[in-house]
N, C-alpha and C positions, 0 to 999 in steps of 0.2 A: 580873400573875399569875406567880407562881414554881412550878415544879414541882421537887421536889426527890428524888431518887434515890438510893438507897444500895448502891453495890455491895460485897460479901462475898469473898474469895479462897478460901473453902469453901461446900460446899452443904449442909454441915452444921448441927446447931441451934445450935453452939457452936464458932465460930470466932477462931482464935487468929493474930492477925497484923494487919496493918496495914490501914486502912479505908479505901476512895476514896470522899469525897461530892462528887455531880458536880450542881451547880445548873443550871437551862436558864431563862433569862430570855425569855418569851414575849410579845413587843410586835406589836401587830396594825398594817397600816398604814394613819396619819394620827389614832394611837394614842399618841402617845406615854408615857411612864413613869416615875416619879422613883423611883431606890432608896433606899429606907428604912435600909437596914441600910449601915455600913460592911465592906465586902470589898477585900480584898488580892488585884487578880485580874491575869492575862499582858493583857495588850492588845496589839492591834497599831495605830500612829498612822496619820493616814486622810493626812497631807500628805506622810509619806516612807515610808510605810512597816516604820518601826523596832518591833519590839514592846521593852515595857517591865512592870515592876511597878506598878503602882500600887494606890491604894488610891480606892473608885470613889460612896465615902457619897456622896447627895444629885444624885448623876449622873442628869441626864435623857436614857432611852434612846429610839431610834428604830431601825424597819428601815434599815436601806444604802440602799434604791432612796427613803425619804424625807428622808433626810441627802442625798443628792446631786443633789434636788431644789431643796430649800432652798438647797445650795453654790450650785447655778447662779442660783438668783435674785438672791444675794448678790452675786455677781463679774458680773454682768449691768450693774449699774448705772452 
């Protein structure tokens, strides 16, 4: 589910200037999500920590508390 928002820098009918459009990707948990669309989004990596650019078409997303789930089953074995 995407909720997509469009903030304005006036409260006016007719605004002059630059547009922020801010996407919220909504994943319910044990939900997982594949994005359809390519986006060029900030991320931050889950193993060090670094954030980077990337670009994130066909990424399956999950909450944090089901990614670190899954980590622990993985490195369990």
């Amino acid at each position: 589910m995407f909720l997509t928002a469009t903030l304005s820098g006036s409260l006016g009918c007719i605004s002059i200037g630059p547009t922020t459009e801010v996407r919220y990707i909504i994943v319910h948990p044990g939900k997982p999500a594949q994005i359809l669309e390519n986006e060029k989004l900030k991320i931050r990596q889950l193993e060090d920590d670094n954030v980077v650019e990337q670009d994130i078409g066909g990424w399956i997303v999950m909450p944090l508390d089901h990614w670190k789930y899954i980590e622990k089953k993985l490195t369990s074995q």
